[in-house]
mmCIF entry with sequence, helices, sheets and N, C-alpha, C, O atoms, coordinates in Angstrom:
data_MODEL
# 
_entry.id   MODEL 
# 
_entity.id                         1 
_entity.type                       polymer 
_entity.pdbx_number_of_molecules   1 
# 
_entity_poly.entity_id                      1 
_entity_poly.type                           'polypeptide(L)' 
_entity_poly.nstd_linkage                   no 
_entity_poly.nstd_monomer                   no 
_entity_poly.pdbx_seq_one_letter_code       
;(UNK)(UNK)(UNK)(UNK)(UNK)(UNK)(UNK)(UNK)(UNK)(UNK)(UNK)(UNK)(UNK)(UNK)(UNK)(UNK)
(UNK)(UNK)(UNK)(UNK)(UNK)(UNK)(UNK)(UNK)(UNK)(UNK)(UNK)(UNK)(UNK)(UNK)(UNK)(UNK)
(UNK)(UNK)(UNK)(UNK)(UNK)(UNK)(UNK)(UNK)(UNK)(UNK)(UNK)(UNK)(UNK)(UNK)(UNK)(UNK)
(UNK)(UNK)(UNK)
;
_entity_poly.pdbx_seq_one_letter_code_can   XXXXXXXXXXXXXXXXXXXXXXXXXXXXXXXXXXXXXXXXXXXXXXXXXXX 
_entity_poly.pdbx_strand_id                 A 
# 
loop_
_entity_poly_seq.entity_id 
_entity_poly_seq.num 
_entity_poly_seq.mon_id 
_entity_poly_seq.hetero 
1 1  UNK n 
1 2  UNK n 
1 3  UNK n 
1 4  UNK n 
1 5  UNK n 
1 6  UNK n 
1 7  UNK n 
1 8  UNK n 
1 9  UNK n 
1 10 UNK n 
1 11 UNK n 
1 12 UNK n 
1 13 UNK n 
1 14 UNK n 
1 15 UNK n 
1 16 UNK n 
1 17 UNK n 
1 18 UNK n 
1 19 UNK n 
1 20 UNK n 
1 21 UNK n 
1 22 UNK n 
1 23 UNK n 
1 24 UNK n 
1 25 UNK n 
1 26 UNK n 
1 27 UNK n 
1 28 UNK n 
1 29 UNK n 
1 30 UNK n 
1 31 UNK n 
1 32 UNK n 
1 33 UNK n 
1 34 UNK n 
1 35 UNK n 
1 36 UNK n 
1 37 UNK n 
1 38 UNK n 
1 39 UNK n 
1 40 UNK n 
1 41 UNK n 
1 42 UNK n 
1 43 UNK n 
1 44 UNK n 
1 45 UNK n 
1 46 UNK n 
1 47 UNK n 
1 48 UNK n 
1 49 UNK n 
1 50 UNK n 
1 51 UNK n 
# 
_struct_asym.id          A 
_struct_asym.entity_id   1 
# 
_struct_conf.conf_type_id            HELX_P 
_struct_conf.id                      HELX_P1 
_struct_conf.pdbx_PDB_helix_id       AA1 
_struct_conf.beg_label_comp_id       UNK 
_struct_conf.beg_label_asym_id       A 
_struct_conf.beg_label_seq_id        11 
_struct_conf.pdbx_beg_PDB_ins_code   ? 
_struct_conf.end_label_comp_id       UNK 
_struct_conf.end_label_asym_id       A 
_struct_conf.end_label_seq_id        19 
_struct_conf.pdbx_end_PDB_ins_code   ? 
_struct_conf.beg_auth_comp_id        UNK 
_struct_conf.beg_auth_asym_id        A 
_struct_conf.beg_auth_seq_id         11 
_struct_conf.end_auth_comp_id        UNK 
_struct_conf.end_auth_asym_id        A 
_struct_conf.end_auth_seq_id         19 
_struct_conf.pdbx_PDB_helix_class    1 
_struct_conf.details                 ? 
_struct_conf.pdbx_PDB_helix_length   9 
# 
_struct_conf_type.id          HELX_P 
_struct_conf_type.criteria    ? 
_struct_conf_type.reference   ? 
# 
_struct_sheet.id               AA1 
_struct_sheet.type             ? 
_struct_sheet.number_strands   3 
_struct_sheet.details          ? 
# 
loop_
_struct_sheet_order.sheet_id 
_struct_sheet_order.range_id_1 
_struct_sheet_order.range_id_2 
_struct_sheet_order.offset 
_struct_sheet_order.sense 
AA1 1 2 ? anti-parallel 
AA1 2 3 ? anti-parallel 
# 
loop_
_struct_sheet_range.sheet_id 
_struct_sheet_range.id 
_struct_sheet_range.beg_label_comp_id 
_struct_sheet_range.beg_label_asym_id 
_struct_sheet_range.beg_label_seq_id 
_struct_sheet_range.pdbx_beg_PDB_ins_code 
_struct_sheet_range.end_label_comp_id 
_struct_sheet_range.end_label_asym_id 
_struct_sheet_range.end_label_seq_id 
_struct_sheet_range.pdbx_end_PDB_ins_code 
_struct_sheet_range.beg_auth_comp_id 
_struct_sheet_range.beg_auth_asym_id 
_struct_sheet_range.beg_auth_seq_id 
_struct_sheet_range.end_auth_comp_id 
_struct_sheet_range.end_auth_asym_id 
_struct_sheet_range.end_auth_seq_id 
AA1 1 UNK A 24 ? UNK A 25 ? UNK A 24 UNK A 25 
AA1 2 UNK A 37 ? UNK A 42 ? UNK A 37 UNK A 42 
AA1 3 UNK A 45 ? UNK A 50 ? UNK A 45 UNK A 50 
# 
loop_
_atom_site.group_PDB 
_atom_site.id 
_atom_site.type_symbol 
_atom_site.label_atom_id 
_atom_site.label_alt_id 
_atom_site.label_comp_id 
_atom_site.label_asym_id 
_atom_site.label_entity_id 
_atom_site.label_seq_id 
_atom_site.pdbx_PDB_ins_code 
_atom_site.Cartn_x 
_atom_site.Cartn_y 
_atom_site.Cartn_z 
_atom_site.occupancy 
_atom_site.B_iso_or_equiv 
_atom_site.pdbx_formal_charge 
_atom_site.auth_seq_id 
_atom_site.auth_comp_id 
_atom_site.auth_asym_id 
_atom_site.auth_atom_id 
_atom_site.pdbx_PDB_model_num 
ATOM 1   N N  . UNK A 1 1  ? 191.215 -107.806 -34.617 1.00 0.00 ? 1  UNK A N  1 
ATOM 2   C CA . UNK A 1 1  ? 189.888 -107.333 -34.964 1.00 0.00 ? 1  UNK A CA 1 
ATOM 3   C C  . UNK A 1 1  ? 189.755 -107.358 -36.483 1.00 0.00 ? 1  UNK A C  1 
ATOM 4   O O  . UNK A 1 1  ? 190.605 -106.886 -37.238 1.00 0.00 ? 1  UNK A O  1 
ATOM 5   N N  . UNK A 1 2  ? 188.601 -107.954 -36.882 1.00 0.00 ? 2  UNK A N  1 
ATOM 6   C CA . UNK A 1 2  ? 188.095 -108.044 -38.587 1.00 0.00 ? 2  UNK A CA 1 
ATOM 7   C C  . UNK A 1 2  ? 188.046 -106.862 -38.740 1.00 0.00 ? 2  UNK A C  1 
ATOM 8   O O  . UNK A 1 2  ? 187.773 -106.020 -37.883 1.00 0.00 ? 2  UNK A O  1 
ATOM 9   N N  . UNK A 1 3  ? 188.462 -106.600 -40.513 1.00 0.00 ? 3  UNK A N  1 
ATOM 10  C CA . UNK A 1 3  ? 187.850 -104.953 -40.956 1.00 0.00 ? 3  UNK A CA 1 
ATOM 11  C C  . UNK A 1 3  ? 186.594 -105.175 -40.794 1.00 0.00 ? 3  UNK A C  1 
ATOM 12  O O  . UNK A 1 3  ? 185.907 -106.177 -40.996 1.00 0.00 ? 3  UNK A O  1 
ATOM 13  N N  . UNK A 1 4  ? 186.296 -103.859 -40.302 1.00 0.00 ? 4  UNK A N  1 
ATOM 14  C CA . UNK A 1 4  ? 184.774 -103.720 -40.680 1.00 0.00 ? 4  UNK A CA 1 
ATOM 15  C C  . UNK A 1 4  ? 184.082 -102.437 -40.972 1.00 0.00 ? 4  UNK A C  1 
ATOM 16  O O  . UNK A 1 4  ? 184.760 -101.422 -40.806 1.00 0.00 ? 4  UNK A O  1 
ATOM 17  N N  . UNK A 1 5  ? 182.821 -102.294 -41.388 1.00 0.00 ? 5  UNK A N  1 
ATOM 18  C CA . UNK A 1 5  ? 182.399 -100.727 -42.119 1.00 0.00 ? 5  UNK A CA 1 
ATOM 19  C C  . UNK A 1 5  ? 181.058 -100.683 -42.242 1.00 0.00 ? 5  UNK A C  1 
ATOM 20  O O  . UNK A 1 5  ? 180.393 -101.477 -42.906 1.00 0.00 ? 5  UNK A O  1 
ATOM 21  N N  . UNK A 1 6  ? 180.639 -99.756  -41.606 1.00 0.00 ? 6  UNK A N  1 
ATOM 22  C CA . UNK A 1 6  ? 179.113 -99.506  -42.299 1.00 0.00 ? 6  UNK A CA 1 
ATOM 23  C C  . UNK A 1 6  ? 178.359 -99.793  -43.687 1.00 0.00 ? 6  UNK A C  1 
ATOM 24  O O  . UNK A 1 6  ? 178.479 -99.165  -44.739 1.00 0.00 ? 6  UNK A O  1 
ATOM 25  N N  . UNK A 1 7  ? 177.807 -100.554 -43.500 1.00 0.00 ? 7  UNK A N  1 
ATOM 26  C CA . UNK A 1 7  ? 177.140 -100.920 -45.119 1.00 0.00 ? 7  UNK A CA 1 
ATOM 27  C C  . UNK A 1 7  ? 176.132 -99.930  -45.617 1.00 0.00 ? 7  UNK A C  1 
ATOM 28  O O  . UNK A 1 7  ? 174.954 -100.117 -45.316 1.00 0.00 ? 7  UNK A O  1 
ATOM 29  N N  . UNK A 1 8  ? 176.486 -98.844  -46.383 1.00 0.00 ? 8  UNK A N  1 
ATOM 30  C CA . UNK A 1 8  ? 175.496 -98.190  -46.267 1.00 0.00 ? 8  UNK A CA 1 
ATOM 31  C C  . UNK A 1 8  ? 174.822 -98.242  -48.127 1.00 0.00 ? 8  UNK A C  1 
ATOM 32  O O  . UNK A 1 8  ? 173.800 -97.728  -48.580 1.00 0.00 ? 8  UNK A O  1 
ATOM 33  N N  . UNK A 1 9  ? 175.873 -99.061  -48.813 1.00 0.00 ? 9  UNK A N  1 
ATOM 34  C CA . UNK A 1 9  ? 174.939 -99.158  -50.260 1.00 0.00 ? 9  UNK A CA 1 
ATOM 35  C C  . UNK A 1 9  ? 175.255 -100.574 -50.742 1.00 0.00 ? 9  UNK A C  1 
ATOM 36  O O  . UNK A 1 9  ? 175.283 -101.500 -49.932 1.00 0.00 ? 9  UNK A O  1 
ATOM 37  N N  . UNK A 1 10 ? 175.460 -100.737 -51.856 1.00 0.00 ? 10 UNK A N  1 
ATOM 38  C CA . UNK A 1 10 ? 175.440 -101.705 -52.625 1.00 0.00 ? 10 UNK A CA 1 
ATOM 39  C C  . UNK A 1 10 ? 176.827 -102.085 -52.752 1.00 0.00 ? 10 UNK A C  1 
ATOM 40  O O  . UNK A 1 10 ? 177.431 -103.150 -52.628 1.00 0.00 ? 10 UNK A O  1 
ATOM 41  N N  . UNK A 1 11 ? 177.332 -100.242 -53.194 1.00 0.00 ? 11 UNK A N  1 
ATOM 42  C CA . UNK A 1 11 ? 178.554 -100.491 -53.824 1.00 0.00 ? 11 UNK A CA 1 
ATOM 43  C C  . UNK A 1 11 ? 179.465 -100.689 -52.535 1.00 0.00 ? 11 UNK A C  1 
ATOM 44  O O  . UNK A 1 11 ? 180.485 -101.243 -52.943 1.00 0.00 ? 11 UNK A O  1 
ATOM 45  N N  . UNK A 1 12 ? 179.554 -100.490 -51.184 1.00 0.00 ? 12 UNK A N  1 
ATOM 46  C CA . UNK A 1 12 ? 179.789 -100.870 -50.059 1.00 0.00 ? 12 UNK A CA 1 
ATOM 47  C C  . UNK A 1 12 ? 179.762 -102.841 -50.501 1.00 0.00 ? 12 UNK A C  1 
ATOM 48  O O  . UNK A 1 12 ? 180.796 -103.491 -50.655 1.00 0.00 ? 12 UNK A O  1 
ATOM 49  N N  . UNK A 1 13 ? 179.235 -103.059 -50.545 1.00 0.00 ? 13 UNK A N  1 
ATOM 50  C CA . UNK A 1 13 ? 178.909 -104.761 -50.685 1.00 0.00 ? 13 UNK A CA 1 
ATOM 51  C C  . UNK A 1 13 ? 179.839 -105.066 -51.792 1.00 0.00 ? 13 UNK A C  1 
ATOM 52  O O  . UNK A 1 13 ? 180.873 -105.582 -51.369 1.00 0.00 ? 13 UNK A O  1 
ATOM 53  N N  . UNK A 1 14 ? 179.806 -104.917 -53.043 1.00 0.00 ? 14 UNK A N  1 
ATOM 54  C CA . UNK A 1 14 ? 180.814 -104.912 -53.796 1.00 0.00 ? 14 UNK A CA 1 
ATOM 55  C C  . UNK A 1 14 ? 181.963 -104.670 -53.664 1.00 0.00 ? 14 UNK A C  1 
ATOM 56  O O  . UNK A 1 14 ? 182.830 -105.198 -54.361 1.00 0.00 ? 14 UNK A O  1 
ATOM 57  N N  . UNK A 1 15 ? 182.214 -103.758 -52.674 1.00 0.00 ? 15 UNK A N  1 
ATOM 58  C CA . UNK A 1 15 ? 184.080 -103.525 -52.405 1.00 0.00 ? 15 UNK A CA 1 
ATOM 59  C C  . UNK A 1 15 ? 184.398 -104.543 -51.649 1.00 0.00 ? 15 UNK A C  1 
ATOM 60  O O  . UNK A 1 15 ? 185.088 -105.485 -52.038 1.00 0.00 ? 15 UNK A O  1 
ATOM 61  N N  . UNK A 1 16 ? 184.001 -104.446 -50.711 1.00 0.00 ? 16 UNK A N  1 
ATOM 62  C CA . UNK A 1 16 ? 184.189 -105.770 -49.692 1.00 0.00 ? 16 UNK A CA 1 
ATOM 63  C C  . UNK A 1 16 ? 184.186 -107.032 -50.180 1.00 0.00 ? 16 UNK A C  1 
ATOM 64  O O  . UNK A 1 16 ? 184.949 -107.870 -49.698 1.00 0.00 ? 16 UNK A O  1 
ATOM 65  N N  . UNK A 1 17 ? 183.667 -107.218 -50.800 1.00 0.00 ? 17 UNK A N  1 
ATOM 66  C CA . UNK A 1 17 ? 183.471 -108.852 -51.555 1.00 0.00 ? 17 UNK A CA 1 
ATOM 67  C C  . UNK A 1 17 ? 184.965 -109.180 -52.475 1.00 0.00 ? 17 UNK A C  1 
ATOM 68  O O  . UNK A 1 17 ? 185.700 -110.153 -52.644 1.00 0.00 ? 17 UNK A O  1 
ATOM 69  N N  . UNK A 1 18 ? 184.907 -107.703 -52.951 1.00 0.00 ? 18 UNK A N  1 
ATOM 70  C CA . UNK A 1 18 ? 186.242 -107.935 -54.005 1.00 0.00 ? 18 UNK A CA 1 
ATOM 71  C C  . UNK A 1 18 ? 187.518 -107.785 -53.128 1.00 0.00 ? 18 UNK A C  1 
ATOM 72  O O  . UNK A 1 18 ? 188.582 -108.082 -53.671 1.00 0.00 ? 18 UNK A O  1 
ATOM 73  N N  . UNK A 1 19 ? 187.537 -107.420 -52.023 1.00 0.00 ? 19 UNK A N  1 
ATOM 74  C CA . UNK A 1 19 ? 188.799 -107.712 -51.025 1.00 0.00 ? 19 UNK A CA 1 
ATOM 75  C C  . UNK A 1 19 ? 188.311 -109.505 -50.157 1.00 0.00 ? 19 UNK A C  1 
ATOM 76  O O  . UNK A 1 19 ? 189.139 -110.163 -49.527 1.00 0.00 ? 19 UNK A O  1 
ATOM 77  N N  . UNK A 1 20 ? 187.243 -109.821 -50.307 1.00 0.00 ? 20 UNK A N  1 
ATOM 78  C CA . UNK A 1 20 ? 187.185 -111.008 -49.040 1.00 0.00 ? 20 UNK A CA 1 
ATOM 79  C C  . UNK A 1 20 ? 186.447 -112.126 -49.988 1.00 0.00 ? 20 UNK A C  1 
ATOM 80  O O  . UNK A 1 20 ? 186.099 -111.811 -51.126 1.00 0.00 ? 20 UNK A O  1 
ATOM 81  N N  . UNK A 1 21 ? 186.261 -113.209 -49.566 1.00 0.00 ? 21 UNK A N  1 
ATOM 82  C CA . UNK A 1 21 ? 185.469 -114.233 -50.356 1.00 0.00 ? 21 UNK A CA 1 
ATOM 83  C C  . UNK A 1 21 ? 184.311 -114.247 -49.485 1.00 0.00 ? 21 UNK A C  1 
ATOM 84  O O  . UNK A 1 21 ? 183.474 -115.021 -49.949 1.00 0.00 ? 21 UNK A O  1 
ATOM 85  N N  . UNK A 1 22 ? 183.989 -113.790 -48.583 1.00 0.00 ? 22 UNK A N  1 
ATOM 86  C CA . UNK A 1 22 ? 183.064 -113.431 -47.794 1.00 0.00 ? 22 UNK A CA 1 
ATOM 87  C C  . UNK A 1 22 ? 182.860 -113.151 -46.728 1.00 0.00 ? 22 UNK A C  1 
ATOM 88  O O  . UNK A 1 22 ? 183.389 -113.763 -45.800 1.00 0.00 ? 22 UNK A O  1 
ATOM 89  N N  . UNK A 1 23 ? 181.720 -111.760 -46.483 1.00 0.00 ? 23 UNK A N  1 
ATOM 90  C CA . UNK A 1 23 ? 181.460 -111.200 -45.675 1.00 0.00 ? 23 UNK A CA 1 
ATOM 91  C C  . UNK A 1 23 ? 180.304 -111.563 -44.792 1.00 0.00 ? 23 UNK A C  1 
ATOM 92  O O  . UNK A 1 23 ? 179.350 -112.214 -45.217 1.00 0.00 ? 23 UNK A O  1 
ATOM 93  N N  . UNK A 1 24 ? 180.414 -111.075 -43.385 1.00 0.00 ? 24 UNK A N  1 
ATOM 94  C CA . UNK A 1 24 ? 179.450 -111.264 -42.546 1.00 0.00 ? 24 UNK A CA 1 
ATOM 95  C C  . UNK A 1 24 ? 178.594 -109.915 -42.314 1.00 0.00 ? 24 UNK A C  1 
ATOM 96  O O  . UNK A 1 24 ? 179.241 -109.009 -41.789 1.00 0.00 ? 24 UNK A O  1 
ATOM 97  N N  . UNK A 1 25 ? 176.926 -109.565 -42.690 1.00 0.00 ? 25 UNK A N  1 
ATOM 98  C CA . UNK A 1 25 ? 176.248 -108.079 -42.165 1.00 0.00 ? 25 UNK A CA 1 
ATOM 99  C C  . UNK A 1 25 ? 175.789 -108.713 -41.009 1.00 0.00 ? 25 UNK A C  1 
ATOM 100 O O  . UNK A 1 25 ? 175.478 -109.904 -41.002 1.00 0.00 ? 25 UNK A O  1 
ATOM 101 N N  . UNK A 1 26 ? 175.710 -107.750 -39.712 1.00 0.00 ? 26 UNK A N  1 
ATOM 102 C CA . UNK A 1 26 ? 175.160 -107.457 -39.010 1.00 0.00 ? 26 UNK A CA 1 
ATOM 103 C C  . UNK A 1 26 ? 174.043 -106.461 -38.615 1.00 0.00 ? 26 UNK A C  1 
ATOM 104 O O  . UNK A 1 26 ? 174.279 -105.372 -39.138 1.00 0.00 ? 26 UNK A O  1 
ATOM 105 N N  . UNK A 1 27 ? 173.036 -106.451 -37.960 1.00 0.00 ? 27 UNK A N  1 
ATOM 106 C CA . UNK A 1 27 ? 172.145 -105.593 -37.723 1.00 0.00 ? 27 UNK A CA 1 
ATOM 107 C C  . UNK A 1 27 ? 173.050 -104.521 -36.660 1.00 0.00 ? 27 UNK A C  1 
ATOM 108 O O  . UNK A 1 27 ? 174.250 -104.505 -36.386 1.00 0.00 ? 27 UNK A O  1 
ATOM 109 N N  . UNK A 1 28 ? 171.862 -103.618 -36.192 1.00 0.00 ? 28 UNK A N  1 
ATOM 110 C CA . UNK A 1 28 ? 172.875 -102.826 -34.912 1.00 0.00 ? 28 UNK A CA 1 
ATOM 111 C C  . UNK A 1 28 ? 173.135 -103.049 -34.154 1.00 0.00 ? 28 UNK A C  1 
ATOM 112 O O  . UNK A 1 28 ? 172.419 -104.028 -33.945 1.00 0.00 ? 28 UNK A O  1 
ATOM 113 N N  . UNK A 1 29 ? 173.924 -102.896 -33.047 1.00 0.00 ? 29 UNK A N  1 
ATOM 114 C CA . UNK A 1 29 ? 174.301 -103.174 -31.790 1.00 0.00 ? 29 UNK A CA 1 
ATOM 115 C C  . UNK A 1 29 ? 173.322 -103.441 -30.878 1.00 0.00 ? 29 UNK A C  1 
ATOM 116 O O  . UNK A 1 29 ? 173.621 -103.975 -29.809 1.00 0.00 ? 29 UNK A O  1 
ATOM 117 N N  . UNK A 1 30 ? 171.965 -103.089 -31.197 1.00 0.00 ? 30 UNK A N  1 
ATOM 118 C CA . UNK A 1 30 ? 171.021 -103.534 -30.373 1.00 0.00 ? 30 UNK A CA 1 
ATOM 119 C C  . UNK A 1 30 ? 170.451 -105.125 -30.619 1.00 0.00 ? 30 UNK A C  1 
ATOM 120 O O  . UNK A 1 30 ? 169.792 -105.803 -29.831 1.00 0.00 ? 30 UNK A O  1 
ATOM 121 N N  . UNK A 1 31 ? 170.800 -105.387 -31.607 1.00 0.00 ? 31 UNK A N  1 
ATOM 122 C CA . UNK A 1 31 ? 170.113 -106.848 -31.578 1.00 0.00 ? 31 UNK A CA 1 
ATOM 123 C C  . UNK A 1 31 ? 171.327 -107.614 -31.580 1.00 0.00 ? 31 UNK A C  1 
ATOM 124 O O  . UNK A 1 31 ? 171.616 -108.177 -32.637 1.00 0.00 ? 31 UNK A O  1 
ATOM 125 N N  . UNK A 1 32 ? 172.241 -107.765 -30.401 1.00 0.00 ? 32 UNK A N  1 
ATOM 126 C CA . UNK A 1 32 ? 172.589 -108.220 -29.727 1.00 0.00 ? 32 UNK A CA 1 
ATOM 127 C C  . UNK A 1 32 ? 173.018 -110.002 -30.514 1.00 0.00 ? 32 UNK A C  1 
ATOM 128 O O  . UNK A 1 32 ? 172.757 -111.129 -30.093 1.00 0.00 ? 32 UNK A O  1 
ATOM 129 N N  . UNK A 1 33 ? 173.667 -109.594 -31.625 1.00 0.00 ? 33 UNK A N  1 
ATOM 130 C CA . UNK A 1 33 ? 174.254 -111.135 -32.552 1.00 0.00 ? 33 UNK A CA 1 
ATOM 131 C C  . UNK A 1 33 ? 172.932 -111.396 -33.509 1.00 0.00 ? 33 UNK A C  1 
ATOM 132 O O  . UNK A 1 33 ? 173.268 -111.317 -34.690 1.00 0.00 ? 33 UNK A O  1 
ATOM 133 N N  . UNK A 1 34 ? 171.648 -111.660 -33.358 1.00 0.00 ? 34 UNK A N  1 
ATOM 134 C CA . UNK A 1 34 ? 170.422 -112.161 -33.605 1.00 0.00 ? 34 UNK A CA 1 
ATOM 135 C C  . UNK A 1 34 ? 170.677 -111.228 -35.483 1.00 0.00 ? 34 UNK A C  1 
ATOM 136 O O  . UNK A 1 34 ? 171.396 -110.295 -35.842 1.00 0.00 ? 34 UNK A O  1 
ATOM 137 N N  . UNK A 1 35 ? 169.855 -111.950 -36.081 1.00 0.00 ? 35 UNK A N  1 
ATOM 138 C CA . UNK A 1 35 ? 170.119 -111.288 -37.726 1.00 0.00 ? 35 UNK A CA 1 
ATOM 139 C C  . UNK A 1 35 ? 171.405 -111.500 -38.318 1.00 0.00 ? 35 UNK A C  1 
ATOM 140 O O  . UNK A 1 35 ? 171.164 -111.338 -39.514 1.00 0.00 ? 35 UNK A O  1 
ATOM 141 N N  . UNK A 1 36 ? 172.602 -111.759 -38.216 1.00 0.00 ? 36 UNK A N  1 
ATOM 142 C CA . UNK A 1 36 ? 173.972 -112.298 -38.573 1.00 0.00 ? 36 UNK A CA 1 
ATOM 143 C C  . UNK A 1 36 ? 173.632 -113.022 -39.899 1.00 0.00 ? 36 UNK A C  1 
ATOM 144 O O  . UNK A 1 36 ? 172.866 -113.985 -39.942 1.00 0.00 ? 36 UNK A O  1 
ATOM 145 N N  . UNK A 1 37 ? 174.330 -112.430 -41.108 1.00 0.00 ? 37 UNK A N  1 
ATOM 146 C CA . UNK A 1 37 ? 174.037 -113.068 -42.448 1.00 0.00 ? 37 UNK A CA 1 
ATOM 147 C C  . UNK A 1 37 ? 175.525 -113.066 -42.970 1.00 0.00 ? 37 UNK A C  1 
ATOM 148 O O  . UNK A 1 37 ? 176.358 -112.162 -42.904 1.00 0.00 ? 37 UNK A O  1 
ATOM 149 N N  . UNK A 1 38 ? 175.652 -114.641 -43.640 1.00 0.00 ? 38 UNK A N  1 
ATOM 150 C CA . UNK A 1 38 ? 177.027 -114.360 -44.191 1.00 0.00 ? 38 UNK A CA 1 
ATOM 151 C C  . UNK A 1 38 ? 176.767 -114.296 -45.867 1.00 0.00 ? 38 UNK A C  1 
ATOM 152 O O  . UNK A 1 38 ? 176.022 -115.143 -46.362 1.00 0.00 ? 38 UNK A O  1 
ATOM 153 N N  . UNK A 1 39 ? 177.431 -113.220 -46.765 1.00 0.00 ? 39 UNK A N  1 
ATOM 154 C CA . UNK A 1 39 ? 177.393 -113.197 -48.091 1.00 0.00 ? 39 UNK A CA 1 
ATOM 155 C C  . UNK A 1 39 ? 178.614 -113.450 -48.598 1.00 0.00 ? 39 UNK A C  1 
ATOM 156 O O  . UNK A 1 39 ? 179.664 -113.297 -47.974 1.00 0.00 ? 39 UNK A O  1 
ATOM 157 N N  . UNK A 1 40 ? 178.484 -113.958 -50.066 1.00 0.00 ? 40 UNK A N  1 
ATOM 158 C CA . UNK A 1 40 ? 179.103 -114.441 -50.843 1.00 0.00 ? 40 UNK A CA 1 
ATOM 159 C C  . UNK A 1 40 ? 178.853 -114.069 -52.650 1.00 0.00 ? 40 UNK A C  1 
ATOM 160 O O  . UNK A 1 40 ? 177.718 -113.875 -53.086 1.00 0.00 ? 40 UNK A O  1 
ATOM 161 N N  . UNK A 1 41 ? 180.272 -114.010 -53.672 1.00 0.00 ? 41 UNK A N  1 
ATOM 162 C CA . UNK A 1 41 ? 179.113 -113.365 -54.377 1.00 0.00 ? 41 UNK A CA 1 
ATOM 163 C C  . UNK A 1 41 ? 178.949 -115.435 -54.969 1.00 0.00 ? 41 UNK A C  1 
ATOM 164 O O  . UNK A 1 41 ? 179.011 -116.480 -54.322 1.00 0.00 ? 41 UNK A O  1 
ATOM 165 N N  . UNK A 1 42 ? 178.741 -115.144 -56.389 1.00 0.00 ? 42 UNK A N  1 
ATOM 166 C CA . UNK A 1 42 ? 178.075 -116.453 -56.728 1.00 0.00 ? 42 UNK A CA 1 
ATOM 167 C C  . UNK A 1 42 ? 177.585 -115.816 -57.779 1.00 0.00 ? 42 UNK A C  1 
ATOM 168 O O  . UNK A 1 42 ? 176.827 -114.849 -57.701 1.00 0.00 ? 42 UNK A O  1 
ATOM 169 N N  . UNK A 1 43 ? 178.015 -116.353 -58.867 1.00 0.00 ? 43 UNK A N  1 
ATOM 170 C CA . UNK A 1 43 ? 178.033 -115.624 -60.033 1.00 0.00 ? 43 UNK A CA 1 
ATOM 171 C C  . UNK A 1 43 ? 178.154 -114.162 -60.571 1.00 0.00 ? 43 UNK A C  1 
ATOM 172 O O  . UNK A 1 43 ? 179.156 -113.540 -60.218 1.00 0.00 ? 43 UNK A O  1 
ATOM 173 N N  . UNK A 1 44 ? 177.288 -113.570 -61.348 1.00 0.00 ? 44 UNK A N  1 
ATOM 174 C CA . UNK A 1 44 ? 177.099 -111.939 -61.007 1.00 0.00 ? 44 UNK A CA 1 
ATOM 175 C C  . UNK A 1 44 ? 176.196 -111.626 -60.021 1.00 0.00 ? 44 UNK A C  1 
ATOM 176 O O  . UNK A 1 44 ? 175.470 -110.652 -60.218 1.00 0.00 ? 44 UNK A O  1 
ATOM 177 N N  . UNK A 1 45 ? 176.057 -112.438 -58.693 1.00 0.00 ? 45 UNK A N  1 
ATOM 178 C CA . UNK A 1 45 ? 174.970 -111.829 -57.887 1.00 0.00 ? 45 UNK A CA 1 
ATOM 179 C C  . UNK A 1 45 ? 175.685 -112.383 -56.308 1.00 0.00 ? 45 UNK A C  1 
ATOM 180 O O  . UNK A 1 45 ? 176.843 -112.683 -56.017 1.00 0.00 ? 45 UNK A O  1 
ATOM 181 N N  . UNK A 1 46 ? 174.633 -112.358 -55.635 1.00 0.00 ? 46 UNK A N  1 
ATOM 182 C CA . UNK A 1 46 ? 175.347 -112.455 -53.787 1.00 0.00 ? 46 UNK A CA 1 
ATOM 183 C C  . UNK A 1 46 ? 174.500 -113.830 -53.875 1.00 0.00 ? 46 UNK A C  1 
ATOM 184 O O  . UNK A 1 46 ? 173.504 -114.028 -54.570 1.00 0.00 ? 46 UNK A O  1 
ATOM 185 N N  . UNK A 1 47 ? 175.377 -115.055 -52.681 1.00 0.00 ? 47 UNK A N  1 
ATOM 186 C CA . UNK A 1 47 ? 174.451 -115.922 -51.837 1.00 0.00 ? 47 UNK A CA 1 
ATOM 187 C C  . UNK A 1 47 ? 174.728 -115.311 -50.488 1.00 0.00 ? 47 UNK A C  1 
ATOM 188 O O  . UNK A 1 47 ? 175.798 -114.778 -50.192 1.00 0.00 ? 47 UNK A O  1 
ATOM 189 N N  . UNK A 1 48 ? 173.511 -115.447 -49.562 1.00 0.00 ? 48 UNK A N  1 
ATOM 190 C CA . UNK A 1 48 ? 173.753 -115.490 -48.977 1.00 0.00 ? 48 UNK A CA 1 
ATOM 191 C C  . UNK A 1 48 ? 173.020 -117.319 -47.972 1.00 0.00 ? 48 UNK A C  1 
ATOM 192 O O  . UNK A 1 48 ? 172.284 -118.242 -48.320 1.00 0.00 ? 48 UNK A O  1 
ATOM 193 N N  . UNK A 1 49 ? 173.942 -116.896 -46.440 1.00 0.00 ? 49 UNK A N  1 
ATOM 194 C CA . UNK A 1 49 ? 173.347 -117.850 -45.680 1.00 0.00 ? 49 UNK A CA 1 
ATOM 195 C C  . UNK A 1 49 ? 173.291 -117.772 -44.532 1.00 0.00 ? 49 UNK A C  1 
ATOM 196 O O  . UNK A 1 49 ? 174.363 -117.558 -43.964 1.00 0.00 ? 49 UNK A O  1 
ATOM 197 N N  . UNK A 1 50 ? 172.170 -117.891 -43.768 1.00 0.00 ? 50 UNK A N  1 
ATOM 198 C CA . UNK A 1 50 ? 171.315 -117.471 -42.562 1.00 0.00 ? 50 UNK A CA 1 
ATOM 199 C C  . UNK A 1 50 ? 172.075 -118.109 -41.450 1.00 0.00 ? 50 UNK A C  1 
ATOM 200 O O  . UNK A 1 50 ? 171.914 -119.297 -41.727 1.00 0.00 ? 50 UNK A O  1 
ATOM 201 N N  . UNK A 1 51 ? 172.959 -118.073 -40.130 1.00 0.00 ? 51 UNK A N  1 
ATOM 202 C CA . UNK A 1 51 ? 173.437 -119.260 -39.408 1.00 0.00 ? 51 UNK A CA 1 
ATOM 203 C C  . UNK A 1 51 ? 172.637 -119.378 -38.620 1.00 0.00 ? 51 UNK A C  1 
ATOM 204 O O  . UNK A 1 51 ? 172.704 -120.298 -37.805 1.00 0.00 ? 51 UNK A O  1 
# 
């Protein structure tokens, strides 16, 4: 099983990034996969990309 953690700020996004080269957010358990975004940072900021 991937780590994983509630995203609940920014700085949440920033920790994670600095342990992974990139992360996947998910919406809640109700939308059922649908919304799946993978981030990356990319310079001083995030890419992300929609699958």
């Amino acid at each position: 099983m991937p780590h994983t953690r509630k995203l609940q700020s920014r700085k949440d996004l920033d920790d994670m990034l600095s342990r992974y080269n990139a992360v996947y957010l998910k919406p809640t358990m109700e939308s059922m996969a649908r919304g799946i975004i993978k981030a990356f940072r990319k310079g001083d900021g995030y890419q992300v990309h929609l699958p």
